[in-house]
C-alpha positions in Angstrom: 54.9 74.4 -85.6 58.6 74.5 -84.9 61.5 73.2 -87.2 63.7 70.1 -86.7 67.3 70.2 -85.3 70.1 67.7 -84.7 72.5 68.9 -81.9 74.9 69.5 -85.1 72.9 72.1 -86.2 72.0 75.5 -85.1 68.6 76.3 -82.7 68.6 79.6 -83.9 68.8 81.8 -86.9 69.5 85.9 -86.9 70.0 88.5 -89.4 70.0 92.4 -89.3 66.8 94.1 -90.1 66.3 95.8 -93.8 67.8 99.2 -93.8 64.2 101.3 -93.5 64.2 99.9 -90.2 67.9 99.8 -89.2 67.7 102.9 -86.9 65.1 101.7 -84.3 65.6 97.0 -84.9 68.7 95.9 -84.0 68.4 92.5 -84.8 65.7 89.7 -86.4 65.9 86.4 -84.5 64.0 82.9 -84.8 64.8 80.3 -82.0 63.1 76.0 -81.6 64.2 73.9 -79.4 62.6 70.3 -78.5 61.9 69.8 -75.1 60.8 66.4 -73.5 57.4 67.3 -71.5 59.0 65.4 -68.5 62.4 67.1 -68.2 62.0 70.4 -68.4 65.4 72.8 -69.4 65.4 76.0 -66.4 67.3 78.3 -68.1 67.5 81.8 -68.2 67.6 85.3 -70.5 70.1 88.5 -70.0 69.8 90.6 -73.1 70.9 94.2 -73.7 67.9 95.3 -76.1 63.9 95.1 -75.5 62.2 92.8 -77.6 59.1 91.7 -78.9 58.8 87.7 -79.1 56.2 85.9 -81.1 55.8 82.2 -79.3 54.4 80.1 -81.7 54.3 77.2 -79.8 55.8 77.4 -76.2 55.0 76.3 -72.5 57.2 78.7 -70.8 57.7 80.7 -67.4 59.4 83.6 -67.0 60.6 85.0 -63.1 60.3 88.8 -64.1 60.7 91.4 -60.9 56.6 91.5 -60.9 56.8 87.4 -60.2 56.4 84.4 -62.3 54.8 85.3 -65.9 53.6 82.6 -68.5 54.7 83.0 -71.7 52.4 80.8 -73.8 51.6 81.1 -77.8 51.3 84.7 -78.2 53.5 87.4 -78.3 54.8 89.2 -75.5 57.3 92.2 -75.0 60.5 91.5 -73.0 62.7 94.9 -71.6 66.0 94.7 -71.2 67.7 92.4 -68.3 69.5 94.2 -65.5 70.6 90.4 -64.4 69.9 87.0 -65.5 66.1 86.3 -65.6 65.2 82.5 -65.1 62.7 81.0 -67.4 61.7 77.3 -67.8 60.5 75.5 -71.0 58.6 72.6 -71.6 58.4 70.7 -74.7 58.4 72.2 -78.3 59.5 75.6 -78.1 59.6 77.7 -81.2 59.8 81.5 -81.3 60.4 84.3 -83.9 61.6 87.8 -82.3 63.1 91.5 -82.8 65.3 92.8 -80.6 65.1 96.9 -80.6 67.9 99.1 -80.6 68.6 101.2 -77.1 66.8 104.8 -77.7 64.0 103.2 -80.1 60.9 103.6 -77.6 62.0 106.6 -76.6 62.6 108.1 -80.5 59.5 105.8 -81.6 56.7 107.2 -78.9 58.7 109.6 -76.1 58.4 106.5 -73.9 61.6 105.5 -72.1 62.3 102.0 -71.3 63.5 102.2 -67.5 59.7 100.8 -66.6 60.3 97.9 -68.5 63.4 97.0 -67.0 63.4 93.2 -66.2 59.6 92.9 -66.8 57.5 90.7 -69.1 53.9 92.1 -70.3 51.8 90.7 -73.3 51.8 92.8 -76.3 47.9 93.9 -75.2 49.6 95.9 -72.5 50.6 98.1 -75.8 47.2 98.2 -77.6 48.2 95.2 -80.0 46.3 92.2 -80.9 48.7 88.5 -79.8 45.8 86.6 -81.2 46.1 88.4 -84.9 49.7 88.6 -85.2 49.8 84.6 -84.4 48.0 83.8 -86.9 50.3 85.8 -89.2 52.3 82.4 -88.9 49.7 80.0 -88.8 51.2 77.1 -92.0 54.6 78.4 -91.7 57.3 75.9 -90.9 60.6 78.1 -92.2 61.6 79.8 -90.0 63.4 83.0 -92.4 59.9 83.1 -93.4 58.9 84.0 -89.7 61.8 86.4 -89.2 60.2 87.9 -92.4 56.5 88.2 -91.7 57.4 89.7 -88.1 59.8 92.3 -90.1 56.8 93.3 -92.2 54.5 93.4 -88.8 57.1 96.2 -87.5 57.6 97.6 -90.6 53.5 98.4 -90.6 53.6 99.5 -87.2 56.0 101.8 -87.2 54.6 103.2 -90.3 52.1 104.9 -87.7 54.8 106.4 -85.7 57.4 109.0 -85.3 60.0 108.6 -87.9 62.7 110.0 -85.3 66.2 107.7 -85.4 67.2 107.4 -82.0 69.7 110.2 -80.0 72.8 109.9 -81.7 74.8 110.0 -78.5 72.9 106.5 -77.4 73.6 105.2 -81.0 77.5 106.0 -79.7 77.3 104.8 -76.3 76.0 101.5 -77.8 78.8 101.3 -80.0 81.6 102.1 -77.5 79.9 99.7 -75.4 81.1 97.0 -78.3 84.0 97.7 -78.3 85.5 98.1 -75.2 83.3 98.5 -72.2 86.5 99.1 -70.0 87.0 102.5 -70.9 86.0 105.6 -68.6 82.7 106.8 -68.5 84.5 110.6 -68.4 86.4 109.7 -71.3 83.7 108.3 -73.5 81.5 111.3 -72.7 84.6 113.5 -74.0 85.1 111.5 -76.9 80.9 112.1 -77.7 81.6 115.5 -77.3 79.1 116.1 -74.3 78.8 116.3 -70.6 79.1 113.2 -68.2 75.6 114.9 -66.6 74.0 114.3 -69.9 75.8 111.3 -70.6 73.9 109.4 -67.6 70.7 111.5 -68.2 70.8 110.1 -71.7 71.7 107.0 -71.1 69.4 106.1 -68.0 66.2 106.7 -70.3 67.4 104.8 -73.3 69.1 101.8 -71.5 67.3 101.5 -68.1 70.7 101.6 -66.2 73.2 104.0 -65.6 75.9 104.5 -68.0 78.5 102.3 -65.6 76.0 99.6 -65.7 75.9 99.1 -69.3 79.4 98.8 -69.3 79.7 96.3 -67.1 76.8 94.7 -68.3 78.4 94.7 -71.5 81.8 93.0 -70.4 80.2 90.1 -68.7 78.2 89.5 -71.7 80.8 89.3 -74.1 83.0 87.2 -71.7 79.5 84.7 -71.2 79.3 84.3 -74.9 83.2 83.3 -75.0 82.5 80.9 -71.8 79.7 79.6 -74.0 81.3 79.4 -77.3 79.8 81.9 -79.3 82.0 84.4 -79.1 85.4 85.3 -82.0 87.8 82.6 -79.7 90.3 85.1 -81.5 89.7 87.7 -79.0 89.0 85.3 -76.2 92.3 86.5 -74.3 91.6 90.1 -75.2 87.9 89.9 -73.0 89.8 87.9 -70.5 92.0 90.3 -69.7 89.1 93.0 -69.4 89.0 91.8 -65.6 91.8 91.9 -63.4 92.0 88.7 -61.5 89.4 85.9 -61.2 87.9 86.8 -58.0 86.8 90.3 -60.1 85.2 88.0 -62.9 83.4 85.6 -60.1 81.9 89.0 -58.2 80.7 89.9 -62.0 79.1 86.4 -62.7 77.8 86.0 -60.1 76.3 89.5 -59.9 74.7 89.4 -63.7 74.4 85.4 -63.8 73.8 84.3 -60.1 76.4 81.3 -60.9 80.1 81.3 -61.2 82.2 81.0 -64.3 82.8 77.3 -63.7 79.5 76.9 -62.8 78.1 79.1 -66.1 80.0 76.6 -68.2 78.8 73.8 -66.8 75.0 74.3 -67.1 73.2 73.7 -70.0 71.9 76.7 -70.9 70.4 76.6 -74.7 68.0 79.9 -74.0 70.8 81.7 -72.6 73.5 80.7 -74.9 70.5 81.4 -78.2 70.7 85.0 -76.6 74.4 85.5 -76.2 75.1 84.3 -79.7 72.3 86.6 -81.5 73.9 89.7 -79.7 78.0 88.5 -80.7 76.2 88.1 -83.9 75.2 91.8 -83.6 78.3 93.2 -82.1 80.7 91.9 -85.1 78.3 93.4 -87.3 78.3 96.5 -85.5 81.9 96.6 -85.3 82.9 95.8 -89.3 84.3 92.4 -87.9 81.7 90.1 -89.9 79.3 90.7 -92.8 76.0 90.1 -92.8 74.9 86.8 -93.6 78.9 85.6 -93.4 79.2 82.4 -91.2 79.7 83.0 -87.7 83.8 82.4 -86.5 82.4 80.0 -83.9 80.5 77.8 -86.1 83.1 77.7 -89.0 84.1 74.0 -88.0 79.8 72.7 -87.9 
């Protein structure tokens, strides 16, 4: 199972998730890449959201802060990255995921998601079945039909859970990280309307990190996907200038990315890049900048 590409077309689709679950998904993905056996790709994964990811058909390792994990067909459940986490893929890799919204566990089951931090467990580890939701795939070659049969999964199993959106003040934070993750953490705590204190007490159980972090998690993110090219090159200069010299970008990359910028643009990195360009994808949304289902700016001349 997996769909053909060409290297002029796209590895990966995404859309946003149907409005009954728009408080708690943040975005639908499907991914396939084509791996020869003999040469693997050793890549790597730094996402701002949890996720749950379906691998249809995969040979894949993931270095996760309990060790190497191996991600074959199955589905597993992915927290959020605190810095880059290497993964290497062999052969035909196709995988259909959703990426939660920061607050969702916590809204969802009282569970926050600082445990799952940079950890990879099988979807077991939560009482589901891999096996059962697999075969929900089993004859499907499309893959909008796989981002649609996991959206129906989620939509069932939420159905048996507490219909709670997540804490508004996240739901801000997530925004403001968006849209400038250079501002003050004082002054976006003032602009919520509530104390720094339970700014960072709010914002350490529904993002794993404090709110600082986030930020600057944030800004090297949207400066990777604009070193990678899937980032609005209209505000390329306007994320540049988000760091003061170059020797402040190189500490960032290499903190987040292990690599230098130079060196960041220079590796292949089709995992990586699959993730930055789901989450610009997200963040235009987010922002008003680009309607759903519109063409993405950076693939306007494919």
């Amino acid at each position: 199972m997996g769909a053909r590409h060409s290297k002029n077309r796209p590895i990966s689709i995404s859309r946003a998730p149907r409005a009954a679950l728009a408080p708690w998904v943040a975005r639908l993905y499907a991914t396939w890449i084509d791996v020869p056996a003999d040469l693997p790709i050793a890549c790597g994964l730094l996402a701002d959201t949890a996720s749950l990811r379906v691998f249809l058909t995969a040979d894949a390792i993931a270095v996760t802060r309990d060790g190497a994990v191996p991600c074959p067909r199955g589905a597993m459940f992915f927290g959020p990255q605190t810095r880059r986490m290497p993964i290497t893929v062999r052969g035909r890799f196709a995988a259909v995921g959703v990426g939660f919204r920061p607050g969702a566990s916590h809204a969802l089951r009282e569970v926050g998601i600082e445990p799952l931090m940079d950890r990879v467990v099988p979807i077991e580890h939560f009482g589901g079945d891999g096996q059962a939701l697999l075969s929900r795939f089993e004859g499907r070659d499309d893959p909008a039909a796989w981002i649609d049969m996991l959206e129906i999964y989620i939509e069932q199993v939420f159905s048996g859970w507490r219909d709670v959106p997540p804490d508004c003040i996240t739901t801000a934070f997530d925004r403001a990280a968006f849209a400038n993750p250079n501002r003050r953490i004082a002054d976006v705590a003032d602009e919520l309307g509530c104390t720094r204190r339970r700014l960072e007490r709010i914002v350490r159980r529904d993002f794993g990190m404090s709110p600082k972090q986030v930020l600057r998690r944030a800004r090297a993110l949207d400066m990777a996907a604009t070193l990678r090219g899937v980032a609005d090159a209209g505000e390329a200069d306007q994320l540049a200038l988000r760091y003061y010299d170059q020797s402040h970008l190189t500490r960032d990359f290499v903190s987040f990315f292990e690599m230098t910028p130079a060196q960041f643009m220079q590796t292949p990195q089709p995992i990586m890049t699959n993730t930055l360009e789901i989450r610009q994808a997200r963040r235009l949304e987010e922002l008003d900048r680009l309607q759903p289902g519109e063409r993405y700016p950076w693939r306007s001349g494919r």
